[in-house]
C-alpha positions in Angstrom: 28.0 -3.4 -11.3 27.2 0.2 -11.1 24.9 1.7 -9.2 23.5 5.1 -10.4 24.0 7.7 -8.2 20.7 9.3 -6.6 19.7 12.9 -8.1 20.4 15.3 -6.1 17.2 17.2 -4.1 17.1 20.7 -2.0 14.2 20.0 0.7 13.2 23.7 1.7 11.6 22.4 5.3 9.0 25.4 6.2 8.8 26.3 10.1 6.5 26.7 11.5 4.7 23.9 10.3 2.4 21.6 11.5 0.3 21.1 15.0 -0.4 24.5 16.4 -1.2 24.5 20.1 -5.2 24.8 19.6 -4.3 21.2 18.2 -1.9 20.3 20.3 -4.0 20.8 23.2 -7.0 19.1 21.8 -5.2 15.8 21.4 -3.8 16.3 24.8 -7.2 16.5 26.2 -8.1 13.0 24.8 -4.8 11.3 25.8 -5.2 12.9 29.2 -8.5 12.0 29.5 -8.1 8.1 28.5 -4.7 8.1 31.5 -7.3 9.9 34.2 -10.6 7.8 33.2 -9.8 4.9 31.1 -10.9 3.9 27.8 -13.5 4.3 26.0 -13.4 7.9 26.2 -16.0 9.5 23.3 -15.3 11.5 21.2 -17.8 14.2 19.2 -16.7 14.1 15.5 -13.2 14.3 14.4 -10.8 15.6 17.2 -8.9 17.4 14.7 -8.9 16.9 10.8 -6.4 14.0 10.6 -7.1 10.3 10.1 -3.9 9.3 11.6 -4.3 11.6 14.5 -8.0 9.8 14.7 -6.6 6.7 14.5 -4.0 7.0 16.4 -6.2 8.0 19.4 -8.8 4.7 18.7 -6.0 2.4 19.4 -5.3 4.0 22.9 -9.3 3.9 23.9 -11.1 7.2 21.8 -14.4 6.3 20.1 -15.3 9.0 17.2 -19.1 9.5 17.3 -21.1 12.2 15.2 -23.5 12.7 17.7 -24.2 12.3 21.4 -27.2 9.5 21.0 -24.6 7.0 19.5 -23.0 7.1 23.4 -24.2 3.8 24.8 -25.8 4.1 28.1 -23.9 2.2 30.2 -20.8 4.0 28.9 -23.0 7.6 29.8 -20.4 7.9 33.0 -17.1 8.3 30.8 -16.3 11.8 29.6 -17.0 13.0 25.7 -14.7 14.8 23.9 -16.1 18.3 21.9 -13.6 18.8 18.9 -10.9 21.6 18.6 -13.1 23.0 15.8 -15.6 24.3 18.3 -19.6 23.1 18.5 -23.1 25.2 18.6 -24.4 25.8 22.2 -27.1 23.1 21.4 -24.6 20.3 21.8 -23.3 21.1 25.5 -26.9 22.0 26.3 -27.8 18.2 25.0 -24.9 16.6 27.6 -26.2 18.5 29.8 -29.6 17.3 29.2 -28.2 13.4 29.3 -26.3 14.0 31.9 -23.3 13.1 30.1 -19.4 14.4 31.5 -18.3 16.5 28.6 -14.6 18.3 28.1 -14.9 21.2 25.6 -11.4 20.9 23.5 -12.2 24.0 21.3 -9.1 25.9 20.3 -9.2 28.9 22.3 -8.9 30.8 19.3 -11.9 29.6 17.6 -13.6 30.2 21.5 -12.4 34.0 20.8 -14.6 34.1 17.5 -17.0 33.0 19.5 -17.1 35.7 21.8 -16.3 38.6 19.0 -19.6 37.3 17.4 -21.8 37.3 20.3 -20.1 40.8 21.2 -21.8 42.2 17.8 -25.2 40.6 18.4 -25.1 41.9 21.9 -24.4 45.1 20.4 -27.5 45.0 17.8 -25.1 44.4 15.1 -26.2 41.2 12.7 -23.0 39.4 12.1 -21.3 38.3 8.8 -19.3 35.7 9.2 -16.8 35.0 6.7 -16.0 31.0 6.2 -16.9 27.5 4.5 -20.1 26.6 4.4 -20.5 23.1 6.2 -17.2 23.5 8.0 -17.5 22.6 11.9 -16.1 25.8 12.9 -18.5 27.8 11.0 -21.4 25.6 12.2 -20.1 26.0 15.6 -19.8 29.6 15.2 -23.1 30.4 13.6 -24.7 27.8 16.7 -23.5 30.4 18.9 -26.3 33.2 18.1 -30.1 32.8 17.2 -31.2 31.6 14.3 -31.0 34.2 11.2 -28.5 36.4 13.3 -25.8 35.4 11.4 -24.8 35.8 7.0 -22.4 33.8 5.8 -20.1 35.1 2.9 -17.5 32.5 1.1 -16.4 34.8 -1.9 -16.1 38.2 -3.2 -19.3 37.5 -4.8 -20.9 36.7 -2.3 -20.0 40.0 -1.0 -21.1 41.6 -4.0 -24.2 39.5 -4.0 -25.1 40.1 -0.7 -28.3 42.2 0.5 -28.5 43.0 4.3 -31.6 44.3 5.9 -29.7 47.4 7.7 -26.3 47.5 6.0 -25.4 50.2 8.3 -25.6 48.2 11.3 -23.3 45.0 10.6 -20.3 43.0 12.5 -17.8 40.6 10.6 -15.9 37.5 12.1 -13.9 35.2 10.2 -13.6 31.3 10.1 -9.5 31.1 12.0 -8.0 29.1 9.3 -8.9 31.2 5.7 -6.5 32.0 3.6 -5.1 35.6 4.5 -4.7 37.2 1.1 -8.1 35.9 0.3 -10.3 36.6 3.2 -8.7 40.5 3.2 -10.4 40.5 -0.5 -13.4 39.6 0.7 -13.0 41.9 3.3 -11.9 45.1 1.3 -15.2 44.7 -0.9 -17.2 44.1 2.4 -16.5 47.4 3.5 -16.6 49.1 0.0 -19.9 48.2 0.1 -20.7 48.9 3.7 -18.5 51.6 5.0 -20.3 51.0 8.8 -19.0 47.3 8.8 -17.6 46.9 12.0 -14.6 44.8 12.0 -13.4 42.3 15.3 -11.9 43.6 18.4 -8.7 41.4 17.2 -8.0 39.6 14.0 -10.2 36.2 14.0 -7.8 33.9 11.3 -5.2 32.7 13.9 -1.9 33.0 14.5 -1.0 29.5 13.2 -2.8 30.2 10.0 -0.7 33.7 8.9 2.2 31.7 10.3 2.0 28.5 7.7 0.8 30.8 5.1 3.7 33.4 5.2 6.6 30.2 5.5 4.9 28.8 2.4 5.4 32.1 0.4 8.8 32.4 1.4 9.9 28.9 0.6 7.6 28.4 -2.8 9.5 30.9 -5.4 11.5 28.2 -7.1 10.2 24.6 -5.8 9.9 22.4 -8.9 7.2 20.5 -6.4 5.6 21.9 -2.9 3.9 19.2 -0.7 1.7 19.9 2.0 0.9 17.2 4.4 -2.8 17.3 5.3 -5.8 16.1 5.2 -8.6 16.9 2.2 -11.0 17.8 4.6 -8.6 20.4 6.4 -9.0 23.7 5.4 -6.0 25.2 6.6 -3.9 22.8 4.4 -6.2 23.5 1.5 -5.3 26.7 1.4 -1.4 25.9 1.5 -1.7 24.4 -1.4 -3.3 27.2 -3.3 -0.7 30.0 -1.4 1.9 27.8 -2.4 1.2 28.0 -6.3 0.5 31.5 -5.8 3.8 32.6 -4.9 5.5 30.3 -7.4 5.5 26.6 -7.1 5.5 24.9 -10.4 3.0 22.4 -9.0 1.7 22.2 -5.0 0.0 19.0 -3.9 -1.8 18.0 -0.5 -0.3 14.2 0.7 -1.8 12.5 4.0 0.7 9.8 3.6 3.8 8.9 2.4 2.1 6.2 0.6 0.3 9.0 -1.8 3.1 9.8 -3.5 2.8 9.1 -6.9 6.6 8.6 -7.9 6.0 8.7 -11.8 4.1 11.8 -11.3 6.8 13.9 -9.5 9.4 12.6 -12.0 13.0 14.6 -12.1 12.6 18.1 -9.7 15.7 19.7 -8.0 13.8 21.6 -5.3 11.0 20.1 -3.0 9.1 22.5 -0.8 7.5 20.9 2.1 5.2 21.6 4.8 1.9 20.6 6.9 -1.1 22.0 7.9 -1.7 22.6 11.7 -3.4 19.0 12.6 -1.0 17.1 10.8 1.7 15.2 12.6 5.5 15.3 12.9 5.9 11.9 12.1 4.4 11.8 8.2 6.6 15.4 7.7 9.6 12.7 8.7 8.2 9.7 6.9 7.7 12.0 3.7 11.4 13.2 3.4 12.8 9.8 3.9 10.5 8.5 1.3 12.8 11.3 -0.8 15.8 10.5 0.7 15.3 6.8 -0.4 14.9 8.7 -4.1 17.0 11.7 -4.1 20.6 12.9 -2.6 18.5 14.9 -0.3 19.8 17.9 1.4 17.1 19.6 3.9 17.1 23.4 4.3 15.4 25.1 6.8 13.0 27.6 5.5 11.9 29.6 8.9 9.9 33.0 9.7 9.5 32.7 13.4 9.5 30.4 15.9 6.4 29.8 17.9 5.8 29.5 21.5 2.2 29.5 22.3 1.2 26.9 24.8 -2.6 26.0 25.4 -3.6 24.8 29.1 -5.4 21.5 29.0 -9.3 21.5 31.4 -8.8 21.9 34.9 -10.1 18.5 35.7 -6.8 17.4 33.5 -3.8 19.4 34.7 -2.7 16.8 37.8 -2.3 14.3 35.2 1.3 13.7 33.6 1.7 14.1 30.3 4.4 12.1 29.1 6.5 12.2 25.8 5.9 8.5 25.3 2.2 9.6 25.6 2.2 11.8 22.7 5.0 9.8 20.8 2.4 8.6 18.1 2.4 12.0 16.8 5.1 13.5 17.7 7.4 10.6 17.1 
């Protein structure tokens, strides 16, 4: 009997991809913090914006709360866990207030933003912040300053829309993990409008973000199909998708698992593009392309920009405690 012989696929594998060391570092907290204290250990919201990253973490000892009440008193002793995404200074102030142990894991990135915004209030400058509204960095960003300090702008017509009380006297930050092409739209018309707008001491979308983003226009012209392995609640993977069609995939689709894929869907391509936003996990990049491979004659090809090297430190109270490969295998496989 003859077998058919698979079609064959080119797999343009983007690099960078995936964590970035504000996430890296996050999840490291938690894992450090369940070795050095012992389960549970709490967690504020989502650590990062991956449901296998969250549940891979509750299966070690992490409990996901929304808010600090939902900590059970007897369990007040045991540290919580403040999301990479960065929180308003009300919630710290509330630990502080239940006299609960607390390790911050904001990406020290999104802590910059922090400061740049507080730097423009401090200088009498009201702040437009440029972002999602409801995402946890922006709320944690606009928690920073008083109430009314801060304008939040999501479009160019917001810009256009938008009616400050001194438009001479204004500071712009941006949410780290925009689109790039986008937010300098924004941006442009910002300062068309307000010539005083004073921009960041140092570019506020990170370096992760620009990274992803610039692979994925480099890989799409071509790709029959571009995956990006993410969450839907992720912005930075979002807005891989929509750079990917821009620069010239057919079709660009956001996959959590390699249990997504919709087979009849895809149908016959020749080239796959394929990459992940930066909280999504080795291990489902690997499990997608052998899903393919199980398809397709499947050849991979590196598609790489520039290798990064940024390394986070974890808390102080964490760094005697050995992180182990093992430890971090879940994600990392």
């Amino acid at each position: 009997m003859n077998i058919a012989a698979k079609p064959p696929l080119t797999i343009r594998l983007c690099g960078p991809r995936g964590f970035c060391a504000g996430v890296d570092r996050a999840i490291q907290i938690v894992v450090l913090a369940l070795k050095s204290y012992g389960a549970p250990v709490y967690v504020r919201h989502e650590i990062v914006h991956n449901r296998y990253v969250v549940e891979g973490l509750e299966a070690k000892g992490a409990v996901f709360v929304e808010e600090l009440d939902e900590i059970p008193a007897e369990h007040r002793a045991q540290p919580v866990v403040f999301s990479a995404h960065g929180v308003p200074k009300s919630v710290p102030e509330d630990a502080a207030s239940r006299n609960l142990f607390y390790l911050d894991a904001t990406c020290p990135l999104v802590s910059k933003v922090h400061k740049q915004a507080m730097r423009h209030n401090r200088l009498g400058r009201h702040v437009v912040l440029i972002g999602h509204a409801g995402h946890p960095e922006v709320i944690g960003t606009m928690g920073q300053l008083p109430e009314g300090s801060v304008s939040l702008i999501e479009t160019i017509e917001d810009a256009d829309a938008y009616v400050p009380v001194d438009p001479d006297n204004l500071g712009y930050v941006t949410q780290t993990t925009l689109s790039v092409d986008d937010t300098a739209g924004v941006i442009t018309r910002l300062h068309e409008r307000f010539p005083n707008l004073t921009a960041p001491a140092a570019d506020s979308i990170c370096y992760a973000t620009t990274n992803r983003q610039e692979v994925v226009k480099q890989a799409a012209p071509g790709c029959d199909l571009f995956i990006i392995v993410g969450a839907p609640n992720s912005s930075n993977s979002k807005r891989l998708v929509e750079v990917a069609l821009r620069a010239g995939a057919k079709k660009s689709i956001l996959v959590q698992r390699a249990a997504e894929l919709d087979w009849d869907e895809i149908g016959a391509i020749s080239t796959l593009g394929l990459s992940a936003g930066a909280s999504a996990p080795e291990v489902i990049v690997n499990e997608i392309i052998e899903a393919f491979r199980a398809r397709f004659d499947a050849r991979v090809e590196l598609a790489e920009t520039v290798q990064e090297t940024e390394n986070f430190l974890v808390n102080r109270e964490l760094r005697n405690i050995e992180l182990t490969a093992a430890d971090m295998a879940f994600v990392n496989g």
